[in-house]
C-alpha positions as CSV (number, residue, x, y, z in Angstrom):
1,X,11.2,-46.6,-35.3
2,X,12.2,-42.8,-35.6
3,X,12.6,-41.0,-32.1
4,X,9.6,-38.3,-31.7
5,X,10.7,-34.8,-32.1
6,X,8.9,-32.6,-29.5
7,X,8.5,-29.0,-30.6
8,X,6.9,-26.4,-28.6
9,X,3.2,-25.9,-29.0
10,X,2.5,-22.4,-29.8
11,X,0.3,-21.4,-26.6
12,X,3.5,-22.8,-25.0
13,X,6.0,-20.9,-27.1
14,X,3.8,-17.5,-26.5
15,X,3.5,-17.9,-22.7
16,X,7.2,-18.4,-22.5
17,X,7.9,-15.3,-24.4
18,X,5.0,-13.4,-22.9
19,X,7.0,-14.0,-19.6
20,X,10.1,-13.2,-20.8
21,X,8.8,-9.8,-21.9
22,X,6.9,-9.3,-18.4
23,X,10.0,-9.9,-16.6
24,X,12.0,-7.3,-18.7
25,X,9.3,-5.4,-18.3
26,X,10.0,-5.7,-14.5
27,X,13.2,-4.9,-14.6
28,X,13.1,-1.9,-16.8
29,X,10.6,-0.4,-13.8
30,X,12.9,-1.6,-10.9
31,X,15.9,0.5,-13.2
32,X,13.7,3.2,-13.8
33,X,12.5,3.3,-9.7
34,X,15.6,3.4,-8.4
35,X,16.9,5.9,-11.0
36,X,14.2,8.0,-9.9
37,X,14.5,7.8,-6.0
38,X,18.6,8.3,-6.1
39,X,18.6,11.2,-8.8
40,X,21.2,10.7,-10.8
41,X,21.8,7.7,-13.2
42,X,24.3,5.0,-12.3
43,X,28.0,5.8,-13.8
44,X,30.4,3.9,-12.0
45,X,32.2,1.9,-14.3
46,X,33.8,-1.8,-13.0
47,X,37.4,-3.2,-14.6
48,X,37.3,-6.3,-13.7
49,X,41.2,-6.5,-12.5
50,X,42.4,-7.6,-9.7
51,X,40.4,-5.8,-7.4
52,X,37.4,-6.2,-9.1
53,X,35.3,-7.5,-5.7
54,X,35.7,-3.9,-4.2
55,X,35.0,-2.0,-7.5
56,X,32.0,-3.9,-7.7
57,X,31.2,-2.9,-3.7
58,X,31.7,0.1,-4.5
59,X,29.7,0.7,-7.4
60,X,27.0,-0.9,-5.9
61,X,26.4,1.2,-2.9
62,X,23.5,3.9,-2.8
63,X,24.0,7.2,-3.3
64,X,22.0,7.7,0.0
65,X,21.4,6.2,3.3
66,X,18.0,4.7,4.3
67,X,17.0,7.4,6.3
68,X,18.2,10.2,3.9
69,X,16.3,8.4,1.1
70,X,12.9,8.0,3.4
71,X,13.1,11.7,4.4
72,X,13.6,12.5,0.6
73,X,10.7,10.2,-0.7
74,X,8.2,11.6,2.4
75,X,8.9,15.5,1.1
76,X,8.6,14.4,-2.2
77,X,5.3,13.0,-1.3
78,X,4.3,15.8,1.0
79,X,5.2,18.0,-2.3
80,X,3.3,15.8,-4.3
81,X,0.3,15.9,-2.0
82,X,0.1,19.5,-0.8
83,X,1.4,19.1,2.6
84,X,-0.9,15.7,3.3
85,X,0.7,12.8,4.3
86,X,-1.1,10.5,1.9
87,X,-4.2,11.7,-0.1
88,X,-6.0,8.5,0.5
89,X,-6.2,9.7,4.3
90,X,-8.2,12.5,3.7
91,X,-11.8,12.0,3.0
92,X,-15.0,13.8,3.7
93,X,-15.1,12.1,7.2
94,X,-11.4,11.8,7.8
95,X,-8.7,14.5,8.4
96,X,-6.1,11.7,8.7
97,X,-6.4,9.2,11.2
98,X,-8.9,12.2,12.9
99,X,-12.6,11.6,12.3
100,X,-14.7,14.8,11.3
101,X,-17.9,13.5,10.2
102,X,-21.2,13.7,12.1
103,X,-21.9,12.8,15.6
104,X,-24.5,10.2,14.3
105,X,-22.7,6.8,13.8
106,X,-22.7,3.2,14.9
107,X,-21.8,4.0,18.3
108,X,-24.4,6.5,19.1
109,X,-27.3,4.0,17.7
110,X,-26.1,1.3,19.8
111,X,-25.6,4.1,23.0
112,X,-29.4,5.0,22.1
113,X,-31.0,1.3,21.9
114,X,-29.0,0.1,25.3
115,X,-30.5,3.1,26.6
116,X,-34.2,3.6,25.6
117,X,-35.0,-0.2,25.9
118,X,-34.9,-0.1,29.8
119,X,-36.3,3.2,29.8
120,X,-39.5,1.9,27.7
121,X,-40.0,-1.3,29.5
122,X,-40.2,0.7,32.4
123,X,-42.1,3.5,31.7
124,X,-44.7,0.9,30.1
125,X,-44.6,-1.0,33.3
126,X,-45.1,1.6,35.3
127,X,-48.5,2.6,33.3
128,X,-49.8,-0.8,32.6
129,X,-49.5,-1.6,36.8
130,X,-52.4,-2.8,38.2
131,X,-54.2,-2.4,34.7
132,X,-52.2,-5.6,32.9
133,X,-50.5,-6.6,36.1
134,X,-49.9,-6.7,40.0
């Protein structure tokens, strides 16, 4: 009996290289990201000698620390965003985590109702007395 030969189906073969192409895809953005957020394009070059480990170390370490690279990504966002933290905080009710829309809101409805109920039941049992009870 000859032994089956499996070949890939071609859904298969397309998913496979559909997620081969995503994940260079991936990388090409994570190269291009970091690219972007140090400046300057990586040109350390590793012989792989003796002391390769350390040229490696070396080559590999950012141009920046964390916090110099978070103060230069915030003013390149403030710059971005006209002097706003992010642009998605400031709406027609929002100044940042500040709220400047109206005084009429949740809060004041449920303020009102707590309020006027007791003042109604009174003031109706007040002018019903003696007509619909006591």
């Amino acid at each position: 009996m000859p032994a089956l030969r499996t070949c890939p189906t071609h859904i298969a073969y397309t998913q496979q290289t559909g997620a081969a192409l995503s994940s260079r895809r991936a990388l090409a953005i994570v190269a291009k990201a970091s690219k972007g957020s140090s400046g300057k394009t990586p040109s350390k070059q590793v012989s792989y000698g003796k002391d390769w480990y350390e040229q490696t170390r070396n080559a590999a370490k950012p141009a920046r620390t964390v916090r110099q690279e978070i103060e230069y990504r915030r003013e390149a966002n403030r710059l971005a965003n006209n002097g706003r933290e992010r642009k998605d905080l400031y709406t027609a009710n929002w100044d940042g985590s500040e709220y400047k829309g109206s005084k009429f809101n949740i809060l004041t409805v449920i303020a009102l109702v707590s309020v006027l109920t007791p003042l109604l039941g009174l003031v109706f049992a007040y002018t019903t007395f003696g007509v619909l009870w006591g």
